[in-house]
C-alpha positions, 0 to 999 in steps of 0.5 A, a space after each residue: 566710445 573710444 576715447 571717453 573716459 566717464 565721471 563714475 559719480 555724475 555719469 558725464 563725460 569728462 572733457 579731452 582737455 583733462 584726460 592724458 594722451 596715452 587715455 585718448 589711445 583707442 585700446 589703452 583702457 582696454 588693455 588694462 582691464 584685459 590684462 587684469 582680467 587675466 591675472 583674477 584666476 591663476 592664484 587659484 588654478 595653479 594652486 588646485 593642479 598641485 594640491 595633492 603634491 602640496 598636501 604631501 610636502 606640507 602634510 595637510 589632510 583633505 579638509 585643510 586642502 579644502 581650506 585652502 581652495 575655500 580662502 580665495 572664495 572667502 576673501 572675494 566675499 569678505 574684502 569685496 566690499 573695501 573696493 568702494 573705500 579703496 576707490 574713493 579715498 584713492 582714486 578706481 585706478 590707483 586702487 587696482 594699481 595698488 591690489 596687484 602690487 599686493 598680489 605680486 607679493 602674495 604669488 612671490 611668497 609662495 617660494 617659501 616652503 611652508 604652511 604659514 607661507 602659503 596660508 598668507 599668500 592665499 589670504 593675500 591674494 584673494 584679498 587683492 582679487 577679491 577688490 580688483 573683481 569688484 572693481 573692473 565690471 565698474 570700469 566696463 560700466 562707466 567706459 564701455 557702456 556702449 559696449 557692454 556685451 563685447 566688452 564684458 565677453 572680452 573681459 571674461 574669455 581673457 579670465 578664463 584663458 589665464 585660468 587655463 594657462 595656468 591649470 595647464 602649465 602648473 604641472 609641467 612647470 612643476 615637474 620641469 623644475 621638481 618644486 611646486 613652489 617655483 611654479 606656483 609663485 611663476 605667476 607673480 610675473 603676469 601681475 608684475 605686468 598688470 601692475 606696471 600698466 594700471 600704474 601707467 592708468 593711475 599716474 594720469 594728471 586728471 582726479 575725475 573719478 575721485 570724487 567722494 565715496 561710492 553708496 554702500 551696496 545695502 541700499 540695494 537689500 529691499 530689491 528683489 533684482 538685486 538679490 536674484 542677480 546675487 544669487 545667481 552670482 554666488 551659485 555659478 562661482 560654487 560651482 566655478 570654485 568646486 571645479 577650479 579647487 577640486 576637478 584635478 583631485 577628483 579627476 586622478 581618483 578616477 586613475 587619470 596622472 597628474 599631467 593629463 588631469 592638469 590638461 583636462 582641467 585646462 581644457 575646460 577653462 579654455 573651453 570657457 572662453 568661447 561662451 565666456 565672449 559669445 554668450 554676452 554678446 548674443 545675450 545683447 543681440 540676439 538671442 533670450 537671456 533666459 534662454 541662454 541660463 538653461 542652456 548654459 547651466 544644463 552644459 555644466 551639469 552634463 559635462 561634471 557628470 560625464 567627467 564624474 561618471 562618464 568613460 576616462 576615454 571621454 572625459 576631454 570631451 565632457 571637459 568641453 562641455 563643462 567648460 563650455 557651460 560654465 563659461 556662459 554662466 560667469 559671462 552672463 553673471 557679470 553682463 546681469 550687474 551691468 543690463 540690471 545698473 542704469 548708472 555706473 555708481 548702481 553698478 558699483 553697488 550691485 557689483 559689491 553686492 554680488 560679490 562680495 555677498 554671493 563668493 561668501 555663499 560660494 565659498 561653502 561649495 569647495 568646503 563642502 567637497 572636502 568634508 565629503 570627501 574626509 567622511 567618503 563620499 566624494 564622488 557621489 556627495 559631490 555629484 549631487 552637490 553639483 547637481 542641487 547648486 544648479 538647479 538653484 542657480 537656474 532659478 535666479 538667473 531666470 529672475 536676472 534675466 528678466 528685463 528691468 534694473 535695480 532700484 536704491 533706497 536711501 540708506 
């Protein structure tokens, strides 16, 4: 459906008339929301390659480190639900221009060595994520919704790769220029480019998805789709987030050097991107959905164990693993807000509801394995941690898979 660009509120399209020239390019649209897309995880995953040099230069103890990789979670959760505010009083587009505006602050005020520094870029940033993930599976909905399988595979493979290429490229960065200062604020270069585009997006003439302010995601409380696709978007991002924020720490316990945990960690998120764009697509076409959550979730499982427990010899290969299971599990998270939404305003709903609600819950995961780790028992607490969320997650993405959509009371 190249070309057509949708009114959120009336489901219809929008004539050509209204849209600029640059929208009727095929791949414009495109190009913003993967560029976006790529930029929701290097505030995080550069952060959690360089914790443990953070932790010496600032001198934070585990459970502050712990905070550190818990506000990002937070502020998905607690700021989430601004997205509808800032879209209808702004306009969608200029309110994702607007958030990467402020995440090129926040990355850029992580070159000031300081507690206080870092403590705001953190909250900064994962306000502005937390907003901008809210707001792009509506834009999935409302101009791909021919295309929901391709484009939320799309959209999560170019996540998990910009997870990666930080993981991976945070260490050497950090040795290459010795301060970790200067590699973690390096990342504000990607979302200076995001900004720059979704400003092209939102300098367009036509005001068509403006119009009035989106329902409050509440009026989803009474259904039981809602909440299970809830859930099981809150339990795989606690598992995504304990893994992001804790995989390199819990790797170099193990005796495994900062620049080879750094890989292995990078490893598993590329690893992400290849079930991050098949498991929507197949989920779509071919294969059973609920067929696809145990698989996926069973791979997770396996592949932290084996990086837990498992030869140091073996463990870029149970990296594969993990990443391949966790790649699925986000893939089929954000495909659940859109299979489950008959209208883009339902997925506007839905998608601040799992958000937002589901990364409050998911913040309790990294949290827990920092305070296991202050009272010694990291490596066995965390693994039956994981294990727990799991086997959670699997019940409610067998309900989200189940056929059917949600359905609004009136608020």
């Amino acid at each position: 459906m190249a070309g057509r660009v949708f009114d959120m509120q009336q489901e219809r399209p929008v004539p050509r008339s209204t849209a600029s020239p640059i929208l009727q390019l095929a791949g414009f649209v495109g190009l913003c929301l993967l560029v976006a897309a790529f930029n929701l995880r290097p505030a995080l995953t550069s952060l959690a390659t360089v914790l443990s040099e953070i932790q010496g230069t600032l001198r934070i103890n585990s459970f502050w480190a712990g905070i550190l990789t818990t506000i990002p979670v937070l502020c998905f959760g607690v700021f989430g639900p601004l997205a509808p505010l800032l879209s209808a009083r702004f306009g969608i587009e200029k309110a994702i221009f607007a958030m990467f505006v402020l995440l090129t602050a926040a990355l850029g005020l992580r070159i000031i060595d300081s507690r206080l520094a870092l403590l705001v870029s953190t909250l900064a940033g994962g306000a502005a994520i937390g907003v901008v993930g809210v707001l792009l599976p509506v834009i999935i909905r409302r101009d791909f919704s021919h295309r929901l399988g391709l484009m939320t595979g799309l959209y999560t493979m170019v996540l998990s790769v910009g997870g990666a290429v930080a993981a991976g490229f945070t260490p050497i960065l950090e040795r290459s220029v010795g301060s970790w200062n200067v590699a973690l604020a390096a990342w504000c270069l990607p979302a200076v480019a995001a900004a720059i585009l979704w400003g092209m997006f939102a300098a367009r003439g036509d005001t068509a998805h403006k119009a009035g302010r989106l329902p409050r995601f509440s009026m989803l409380f009474g259904d039981k789709t809602a909440w299970y696709v809830t859930g099981f978007m809150g339990l795989q991002a606690a598992l995504a987030f304990i893994v992001l924020g804790w995989l390199p720490t819990l790797l170099r316990d193990r005796g495994i050097d900062v620049i080879n945990a750094g890989m292995i960690t990078s490893l598993s998120i590329v690893a992400q991107t290849v079930t991050a764009l098949l498991t929507p697509v197949l989920a779509t076409r071919r294969l059973s959905a609920g067929k696809l959550v145990l698989a996926v979730l069973a791979a997770a499982l396996a592949g932290f164990m084996g990086l837990l427990y498992g030869p140091v010899a073996t463990t870029p290969f149970w990296g594969l693993v993990l990443g391949l299971g966790q790649g699925g599990m986000f893939g089929l998270a954000l495909l659940f807000i859109s299979l489950r939404s008959p209208t883009s305003e339902a997925a506007a709903m839905l998608s601040g509801m799992a958000q937002s609600i589901g990364y409050l819950g998911a913040a309790l995961g990294p949290l827990a394995v920092s305070l296991l780790r202050d009272v010694g028992a990291s490596t066995l607490g965390t693994a039956w941690l994981f294990a727990a969320i799991t086997i959670a997650g699997l019940w409610c993405g067998l309900q989200a898979a189940r056929p059917g959509s949600v359905r609004t009371r009136e608020a």
